[in-house]
ZAMARGU-4260 file (C-alpha; in steps of 0.2 Angstrom, whole numbers, plus 5000, padded with zeros to 4 digits):
<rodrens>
0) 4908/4649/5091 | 4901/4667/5086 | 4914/4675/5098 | 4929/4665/5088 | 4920/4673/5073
5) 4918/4690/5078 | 4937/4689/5085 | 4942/4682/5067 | 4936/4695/5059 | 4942/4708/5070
10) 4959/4703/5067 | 4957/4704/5046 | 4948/4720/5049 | 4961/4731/5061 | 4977/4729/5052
15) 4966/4736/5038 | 4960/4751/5048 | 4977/4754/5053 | 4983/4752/5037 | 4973/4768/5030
20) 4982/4781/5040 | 4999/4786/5039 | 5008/4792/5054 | 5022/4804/5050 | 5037/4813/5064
25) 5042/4832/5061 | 5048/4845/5067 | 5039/4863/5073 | 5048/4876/5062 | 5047/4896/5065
30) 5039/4902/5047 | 5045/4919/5051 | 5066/4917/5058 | 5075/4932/5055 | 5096/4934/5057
35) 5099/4952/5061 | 5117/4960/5062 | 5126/4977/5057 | 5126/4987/5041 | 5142/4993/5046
40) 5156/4992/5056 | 5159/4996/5074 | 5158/4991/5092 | 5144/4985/5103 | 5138/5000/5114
45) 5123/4993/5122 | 5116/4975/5121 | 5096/4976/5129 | 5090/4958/5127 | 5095/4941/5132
50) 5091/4922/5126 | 5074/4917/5127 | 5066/4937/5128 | 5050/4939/5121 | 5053/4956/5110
55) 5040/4967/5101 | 5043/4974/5084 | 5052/4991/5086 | 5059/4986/5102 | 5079/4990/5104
60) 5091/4976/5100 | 5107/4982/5102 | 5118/5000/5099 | 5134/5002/5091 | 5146/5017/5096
65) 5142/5033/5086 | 5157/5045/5089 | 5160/5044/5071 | 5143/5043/5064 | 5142/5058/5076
70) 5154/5068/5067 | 5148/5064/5049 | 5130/5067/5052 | 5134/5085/5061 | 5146/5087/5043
75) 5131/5085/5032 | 5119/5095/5041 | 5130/5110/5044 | 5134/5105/5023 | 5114/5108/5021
80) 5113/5122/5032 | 5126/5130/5023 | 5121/5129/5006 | 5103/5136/5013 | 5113/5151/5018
85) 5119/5154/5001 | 5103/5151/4992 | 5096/5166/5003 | 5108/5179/5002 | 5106/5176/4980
90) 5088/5177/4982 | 5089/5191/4991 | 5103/5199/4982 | 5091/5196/4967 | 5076/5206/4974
95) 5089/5219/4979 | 5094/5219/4959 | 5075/5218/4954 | 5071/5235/4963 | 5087/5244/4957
100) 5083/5238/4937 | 5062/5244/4942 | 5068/5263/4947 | 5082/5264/4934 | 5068/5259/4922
105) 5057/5273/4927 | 5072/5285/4925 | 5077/5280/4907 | 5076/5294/4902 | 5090/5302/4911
110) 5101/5286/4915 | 5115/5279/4904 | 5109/5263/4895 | 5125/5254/4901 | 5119/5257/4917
115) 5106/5246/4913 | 5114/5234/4906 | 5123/5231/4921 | 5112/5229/4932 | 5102/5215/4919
120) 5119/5207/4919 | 5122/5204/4936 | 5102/5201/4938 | 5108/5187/4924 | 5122/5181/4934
125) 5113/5181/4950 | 5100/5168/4944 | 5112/5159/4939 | 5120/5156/4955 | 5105/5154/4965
130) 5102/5141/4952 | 5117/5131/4958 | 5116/5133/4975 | 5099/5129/4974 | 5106/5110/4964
135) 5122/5112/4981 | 5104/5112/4992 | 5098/5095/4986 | 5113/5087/4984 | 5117/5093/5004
140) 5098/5086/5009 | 5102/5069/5000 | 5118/5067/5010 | 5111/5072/5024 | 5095/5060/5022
145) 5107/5045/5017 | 5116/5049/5036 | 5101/5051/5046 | 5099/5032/5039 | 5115/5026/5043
150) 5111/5035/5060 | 5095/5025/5063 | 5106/5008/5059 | 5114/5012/5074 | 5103/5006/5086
155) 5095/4991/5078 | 5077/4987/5081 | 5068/4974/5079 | 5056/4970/5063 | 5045/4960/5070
160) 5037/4951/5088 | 5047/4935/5091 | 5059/4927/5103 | 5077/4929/5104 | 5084/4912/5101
165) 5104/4916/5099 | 5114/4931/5101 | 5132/4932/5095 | 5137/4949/5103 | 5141/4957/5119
170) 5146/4972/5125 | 5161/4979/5118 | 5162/4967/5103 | 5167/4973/5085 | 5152/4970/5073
175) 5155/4966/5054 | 5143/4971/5040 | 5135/4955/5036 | 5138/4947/5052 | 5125/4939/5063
180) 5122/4946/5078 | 5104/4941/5084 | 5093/4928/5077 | 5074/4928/5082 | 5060/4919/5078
185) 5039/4923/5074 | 5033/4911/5088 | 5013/4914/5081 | 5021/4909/5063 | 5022/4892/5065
190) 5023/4874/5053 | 5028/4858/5054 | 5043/4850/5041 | 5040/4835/5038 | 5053/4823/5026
195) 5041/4809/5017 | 5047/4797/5004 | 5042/4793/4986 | 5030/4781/4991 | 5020/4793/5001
200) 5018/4805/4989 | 5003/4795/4980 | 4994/4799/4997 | 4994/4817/5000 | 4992/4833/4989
205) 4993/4852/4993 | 4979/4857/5004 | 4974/4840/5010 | 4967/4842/5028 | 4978/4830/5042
210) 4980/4828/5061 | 4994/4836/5068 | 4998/4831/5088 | 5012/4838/5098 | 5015/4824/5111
215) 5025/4831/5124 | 5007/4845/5126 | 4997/4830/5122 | 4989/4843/5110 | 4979/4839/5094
220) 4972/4850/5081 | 4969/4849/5062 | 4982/4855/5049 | 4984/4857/5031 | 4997/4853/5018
225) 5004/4868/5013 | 5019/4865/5002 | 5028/4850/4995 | 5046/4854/4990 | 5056/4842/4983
230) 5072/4840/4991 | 5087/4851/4987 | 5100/4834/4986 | 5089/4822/4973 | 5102/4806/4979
235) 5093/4805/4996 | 5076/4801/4986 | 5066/4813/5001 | 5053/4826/4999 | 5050/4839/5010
240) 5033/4843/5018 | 5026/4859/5028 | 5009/4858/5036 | 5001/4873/5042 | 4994/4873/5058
245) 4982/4883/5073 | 4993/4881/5089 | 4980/4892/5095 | 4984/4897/5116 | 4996/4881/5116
250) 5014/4884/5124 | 5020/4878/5107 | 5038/4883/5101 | 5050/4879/5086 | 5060/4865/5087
255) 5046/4854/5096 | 5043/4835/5089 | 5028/4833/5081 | 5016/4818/5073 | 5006/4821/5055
260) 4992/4810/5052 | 4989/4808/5035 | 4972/4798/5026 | 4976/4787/5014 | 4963/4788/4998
</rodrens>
């Protein structure tokens, strides 16, 4: 008879300790996915990684041809160089006119004012030339700054460490500006998205602590609700979820399913 008991009462008291957790699916999702392509157009010199490398920031992507990014960049240093030339020979010219106008000064007395003068007024109009080929001189650095940019987009890096997870180009290929070319994703960056309904929402809040399990790695470890974002389409009545997570040394990757335990209280 107390074993019936006990049995009864363990059958009122599990559907109510099952009731007060809620088991949710997601999804592992990169918090740090970055699209990479072209600034500009031009075909695909050099590809140096493949699907599925593992790539550190400032690693090389990819090259682009750069006969005509050569020619442009050589135009605006030889523009700079140029216009450095020219601010030399008037500072010099100048210094040339200064010691002419210092020794006709000490003779004043038995040169011609006119003489003088002429030597002030080209003094004069010397400044002001250097003055503008001074103004040519940073004008030629800008342009040629803005093309040793357009030269460093050339051979695109990557920004950060991550995974190559799709690449759109090949060798040869014609790359728009705007166009993807090579997606990879922060593979230490990692939560879970999770899509919970209205009725749910009574039980969690923003930095609730939660049990996060990735089956397929039979791996467990705590997580924290880090967000709550209510969905972009209101008619499907779905609110979004992202739990942050320590996958700490675990072969965990985006894409991966994953369960959310959540306390209800």
């Amino acid at each position: 008879m107390k074993k019936i008991i006990i049995f009864i009462m363990f059958l009122f008291v599990t559907p109510n300790l099952l009731a007060s957790k809620i088991t949710l699916t997601g999804t592992v999702v990169s918090n740090g996915q970055k699209m990479i392509g072209s600034r500009y157009m031009g075909y695909i010199k050099k590809v140096f990684v493949k699907l599925g490398d593992k790539v550190k920031r400032e690693d090389d992507l990819f090259e682009m041809e750069s006969a005509e990014f050569d020619i442009m960049k050589s135009q605006a240093d030889l523009a700079l160089e140029q216009t450095q030339v020219i601010v030399a020979f008037w500072q010099k010219r100048i210094r040339i006119l200064q010691r002419r106008k210092e020794r006709l000064q000490n003779k004043k007395n038995i040169v011609p004012k006119t003489e003088l003068d002429d030597i002030e007024m080209m003094a004069d109009n010397a400044t002001t030339m250097l003055e503008t080929a001074r103004v040519a001189v940073k004008q030629m650095a800008i342009k040629a700054k803005q093309m040793a940019t357009i030269y460093n987009y050339i051979k695109m890096k990557a920004p950060s460490d991550g995974v190559i997870v799709r690449k759109n180009i090949k060798v040869g290929d014609m790359v728009m500006p705007g166009m993807m070319a090579i997606m990879m994703v922060d593979t230490e960056d990692l939560e879970i998205d999770v899509s919970i309904s209205e009725s749910i929402l009574k039980y969690v809040r923003e930095n609730d602590k939660v049990k996060v399990l990735i089956p397929s790695l039979n791996y467990e470890t705590k997580g924290k609700v880090k967000a709550i974002i209510p969905d972009a389409n209101p008619m499907t009545h779905k609110i979004k979820m992202r739990i942050s997570f320590d996958k700490k040394d675990a072969n965990i990757f985006p894409g991966m399913y994953a369960k959310v335990i959540i306390n209800k209280y």
